[in-house]
C-alpha positions in Angstrom: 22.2 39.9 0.9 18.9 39.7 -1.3 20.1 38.8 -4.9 18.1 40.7 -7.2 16.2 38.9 -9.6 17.3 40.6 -12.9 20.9 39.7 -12.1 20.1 35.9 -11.5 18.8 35.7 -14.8 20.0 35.0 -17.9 19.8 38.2 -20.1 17.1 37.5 -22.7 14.5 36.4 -19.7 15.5 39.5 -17.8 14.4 41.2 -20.5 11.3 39.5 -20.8 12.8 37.8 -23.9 11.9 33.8 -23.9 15.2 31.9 -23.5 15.9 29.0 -25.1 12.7 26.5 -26.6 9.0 28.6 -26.3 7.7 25.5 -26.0 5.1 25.1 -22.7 5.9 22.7 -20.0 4.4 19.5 -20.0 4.2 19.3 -16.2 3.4 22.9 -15.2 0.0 22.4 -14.0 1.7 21.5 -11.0 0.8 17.9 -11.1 4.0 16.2 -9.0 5.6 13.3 -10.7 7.3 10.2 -9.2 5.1 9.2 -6.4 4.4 5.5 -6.7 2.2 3.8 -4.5 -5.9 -1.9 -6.9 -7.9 -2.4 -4.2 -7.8 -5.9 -4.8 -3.9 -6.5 -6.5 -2.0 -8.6 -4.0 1.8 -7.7 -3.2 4.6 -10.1 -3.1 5.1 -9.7 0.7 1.1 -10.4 1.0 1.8 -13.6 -1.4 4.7 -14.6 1.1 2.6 -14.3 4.2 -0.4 -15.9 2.7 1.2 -19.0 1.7 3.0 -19.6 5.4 0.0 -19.3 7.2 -1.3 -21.8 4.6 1.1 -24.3 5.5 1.0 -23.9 8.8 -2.8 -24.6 8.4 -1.8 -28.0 6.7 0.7 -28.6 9.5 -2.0 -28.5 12.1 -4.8 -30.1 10.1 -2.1 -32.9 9.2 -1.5 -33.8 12.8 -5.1 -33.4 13.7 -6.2 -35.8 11.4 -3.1 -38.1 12.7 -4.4 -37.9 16.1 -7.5 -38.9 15.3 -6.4 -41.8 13.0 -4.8 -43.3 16.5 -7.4 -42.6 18.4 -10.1 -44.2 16.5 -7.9 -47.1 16.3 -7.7 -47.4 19.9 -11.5 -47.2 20.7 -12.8 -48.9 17.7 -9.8 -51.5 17.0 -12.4 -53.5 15.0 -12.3 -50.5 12.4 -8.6 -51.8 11.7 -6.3 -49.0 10.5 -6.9 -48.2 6.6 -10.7 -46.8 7.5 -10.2 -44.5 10.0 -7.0 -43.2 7.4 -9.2 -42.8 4.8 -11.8 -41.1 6.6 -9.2 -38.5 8.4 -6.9 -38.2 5.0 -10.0 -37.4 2.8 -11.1 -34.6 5.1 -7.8 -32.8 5.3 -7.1 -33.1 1.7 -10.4 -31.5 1.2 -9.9 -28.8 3.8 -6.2 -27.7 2.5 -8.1 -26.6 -0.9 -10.9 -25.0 0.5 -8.0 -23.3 2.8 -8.6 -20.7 -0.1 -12.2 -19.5 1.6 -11.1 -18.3 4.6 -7.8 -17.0 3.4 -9.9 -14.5 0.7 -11.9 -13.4 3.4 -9.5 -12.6 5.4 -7.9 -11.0 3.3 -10.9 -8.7 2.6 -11.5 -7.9 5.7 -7.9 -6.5 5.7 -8.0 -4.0 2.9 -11.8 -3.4 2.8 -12.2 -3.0 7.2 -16.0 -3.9 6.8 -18.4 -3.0 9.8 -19.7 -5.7 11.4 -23.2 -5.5 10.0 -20.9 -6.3 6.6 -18.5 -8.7 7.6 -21.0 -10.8 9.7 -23.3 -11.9 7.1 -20.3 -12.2 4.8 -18.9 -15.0 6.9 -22.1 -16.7 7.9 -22.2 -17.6 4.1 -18.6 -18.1 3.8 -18.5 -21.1 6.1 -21.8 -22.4 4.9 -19.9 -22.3 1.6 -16.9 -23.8 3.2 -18.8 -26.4 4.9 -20.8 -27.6 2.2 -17.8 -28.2 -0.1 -16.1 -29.8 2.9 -18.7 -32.7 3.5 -19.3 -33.1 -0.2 -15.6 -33.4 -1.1 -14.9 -35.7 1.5 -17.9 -38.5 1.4 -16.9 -38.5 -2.3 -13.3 -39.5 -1.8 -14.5 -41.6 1.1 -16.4 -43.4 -1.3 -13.9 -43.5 -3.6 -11.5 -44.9 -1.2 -13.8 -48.0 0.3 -14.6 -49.3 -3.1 -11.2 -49.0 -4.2 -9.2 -50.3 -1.0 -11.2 -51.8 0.9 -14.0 -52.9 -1.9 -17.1 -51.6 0.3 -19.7 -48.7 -0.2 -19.1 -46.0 2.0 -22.1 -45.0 3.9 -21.9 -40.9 5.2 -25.3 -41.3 7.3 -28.3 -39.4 7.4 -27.6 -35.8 6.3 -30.2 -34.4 8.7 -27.8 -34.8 12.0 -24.2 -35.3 10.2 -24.4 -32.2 8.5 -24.7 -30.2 11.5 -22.3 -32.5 13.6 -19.8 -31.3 10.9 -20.9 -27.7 10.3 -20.1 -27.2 14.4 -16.4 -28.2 13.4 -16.4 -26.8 10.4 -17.0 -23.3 11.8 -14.2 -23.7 14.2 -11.9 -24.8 11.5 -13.1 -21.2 9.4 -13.0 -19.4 12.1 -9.3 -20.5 13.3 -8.0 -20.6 9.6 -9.5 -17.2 9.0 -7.6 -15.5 12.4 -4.6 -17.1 11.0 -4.7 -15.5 7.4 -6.0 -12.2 9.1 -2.9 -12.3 11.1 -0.5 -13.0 8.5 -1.7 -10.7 6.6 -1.4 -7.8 9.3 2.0 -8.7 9.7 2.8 -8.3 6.2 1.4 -5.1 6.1 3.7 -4.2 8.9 7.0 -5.7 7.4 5.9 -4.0 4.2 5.6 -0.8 5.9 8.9 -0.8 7.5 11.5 -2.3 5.4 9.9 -0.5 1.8 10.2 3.4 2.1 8.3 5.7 0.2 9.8 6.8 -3.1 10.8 10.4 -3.0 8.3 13.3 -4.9 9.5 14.2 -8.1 8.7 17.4 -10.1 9.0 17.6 -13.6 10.4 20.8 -15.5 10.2 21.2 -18.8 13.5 23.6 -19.5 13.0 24.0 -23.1 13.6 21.1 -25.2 14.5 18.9 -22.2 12.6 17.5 -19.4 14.4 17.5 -16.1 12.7 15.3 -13.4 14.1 16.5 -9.6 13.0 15.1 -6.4 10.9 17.9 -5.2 13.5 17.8 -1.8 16.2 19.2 -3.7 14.2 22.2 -5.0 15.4 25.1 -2.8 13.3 28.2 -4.1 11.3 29.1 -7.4 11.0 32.1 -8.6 9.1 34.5 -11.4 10.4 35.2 -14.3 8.1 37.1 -16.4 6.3 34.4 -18.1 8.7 31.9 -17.0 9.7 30.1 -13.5 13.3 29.5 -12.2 14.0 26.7 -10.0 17.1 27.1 -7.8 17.7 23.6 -7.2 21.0 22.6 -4.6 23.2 21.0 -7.1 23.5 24.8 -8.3 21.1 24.3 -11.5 18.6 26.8 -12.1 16.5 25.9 -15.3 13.5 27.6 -16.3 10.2 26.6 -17.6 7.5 28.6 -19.0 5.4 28.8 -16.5 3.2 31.4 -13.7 4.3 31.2 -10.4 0.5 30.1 -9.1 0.6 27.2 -11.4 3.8 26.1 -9.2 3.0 26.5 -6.2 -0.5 24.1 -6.5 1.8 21.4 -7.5 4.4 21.8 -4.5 2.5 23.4 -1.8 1.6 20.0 -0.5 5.6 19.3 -0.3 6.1 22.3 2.0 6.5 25.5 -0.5 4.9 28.8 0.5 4.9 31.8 -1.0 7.6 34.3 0.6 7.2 37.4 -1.9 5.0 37.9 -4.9 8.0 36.5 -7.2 9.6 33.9 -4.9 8.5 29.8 -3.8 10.5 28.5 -1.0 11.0 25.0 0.1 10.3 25.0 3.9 12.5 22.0 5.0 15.3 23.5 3.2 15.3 27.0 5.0 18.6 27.2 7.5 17.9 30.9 8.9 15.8 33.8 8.8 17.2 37.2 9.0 15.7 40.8 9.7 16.0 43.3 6.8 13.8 45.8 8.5 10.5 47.1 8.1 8.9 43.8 8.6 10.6 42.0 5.7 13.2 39.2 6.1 15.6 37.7 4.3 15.3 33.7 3.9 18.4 31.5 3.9 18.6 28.3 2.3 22.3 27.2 2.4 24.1 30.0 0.3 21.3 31.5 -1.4 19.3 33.9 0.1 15.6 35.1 -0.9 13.3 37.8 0.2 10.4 37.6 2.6 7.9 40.3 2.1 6.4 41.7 5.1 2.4 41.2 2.7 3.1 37.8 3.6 2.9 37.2 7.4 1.2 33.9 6.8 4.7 32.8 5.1 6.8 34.1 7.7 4.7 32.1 10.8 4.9 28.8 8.6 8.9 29.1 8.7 9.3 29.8 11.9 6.5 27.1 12.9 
């Protein structure tokens, strides 16, 4: 059976007396609370990710430049071993700090999605950038290392045709290092997805003096009160707020409330059963409480039973 709404009520409000504190609610506009998700903040999981691909990118330059240390040695045994170690050793130090380039880009390109007109150019001067620091780093501790090793000057060769022997190997380097940081960084957005749920929607109701803050799941029904709002909420509370019955309903119609009767909310995921009263109207079961469906709102009726 419909429970009338005078009875419900405590006596002052079905009077039209305010109960309790006059005092407006705060959060009666109805703004929802509690929802927690900047476009460029990095998350721990991100952090994680980030920094194995990294080291996998030292791992693989590391036995790169090991490889080529050996073979150098083996076609150019004159070189003698220190040589080829400084020229391989200076190059991958360099490129595990400018590791950084393609990593940001990457990491762009996963939380901005640039067309390609965008992201083309973008990376065209990324591994210029990249390239240029690379060659410049290295011939610097190249020198470094002949004149204190080996007591020689280093001589790089003319920049006109080393420059772009390099670049060509630098762009492969950029382009593998950036797939790999791309990657990692789709697969933390996948773990993040799927082991960190959503916080529940809150609402908050300012019952007089005291702010109550529910998740908006465990709010069965609302209804009018004169110039106040009753939320029947499933641990069996019902506090009011001062409040129209509009303002609620723009703060939890995006959570599933409709409108069932010109005084009455309902939560949609909480009904359990409609049942014919006759004439059109219904009434709406939500566990043990029971509200009214008006037949003026057939829109109501087809979202329940939708």
């Amino acid at each position: 059976m419909v429970k009338s709404d005078a009875r419900d009520l405590p006596h002052d409000a079905a009077m039209g007396q305010a109960p309790r504190d006059q005092r407006p609610l705060a959060g009666t506009t109805g703004k929802v609370s509690g929802t927690t998700g900047g476009l460029f903040g990095m998350t721990g999981e991100e952090r994680l990710w980030l920094t194995r691909a990294w080291l996998l990118g030292v791992a693989l330059v590391g036995a790169i430049a090991f490889v080529n240390v050996l073979t150098i040695q083996h076609d150019a045994p004159r070189l003698g071993t220190i040589r080829p170690a400084i020229w391989e050793t200076s190059s991958a130090l360099v490129t595990f700090c400018i590791f950084t380039i393609p990593g940001a880009m990457a990491f762009w390109m996963v939380r901005t999605r640039p067309r390609w007109w965008l992201a083309a150019p973008a990376h065209l001067v990324a591994v210029l950038v990249y390239s240029v620091l690379h060659v410049s780093g290295f011939i610097v501790l190249r020198k470094l290392g002949h004149q204190a090793l080996l007591g020689e000057h280093y001589q790089f060769g003319p920049l006109s045709t080393e420059f772009p022997y390099e670049f060509r190997k630098d762009m492969m380097s950029y382009g593998l290092a950036t797939i790999i940081f791309w990657l990692a960084l789709r697969r933390s957005g996948q773990k993040s997805e799927t082991l960190v749920p959503a916080p529940p929607a809150t609402f908050d109701i300012q019952d007089g003096a005291r702010l109550i803050r529910v998740p908006v799941a465990e709010i069965l029904a609302v209804r009018s009160a004169g110039n106040y709002a009753e939320f029947a909420l499933a641990d069996g509370r019902r506090p009011l707020t001062r409040s129209s019955l509009s303002a609620v309903l723009e703060g939890l119609a995006p959570h599933g409330f409709v409108r069932t009767h010109k005084s009455w909310l309902v939560n949609k995921a909480r009904v359990t059963g409609l049942k014919p009263e006759g004439s059109g109207d219904y009434a709406v079961e939500l566990g043990a409480l029971e509200v009214p469906l008006s037949r003026r709102f057939p829109q109501a009726l087809a979202a329940l039973r939708g």
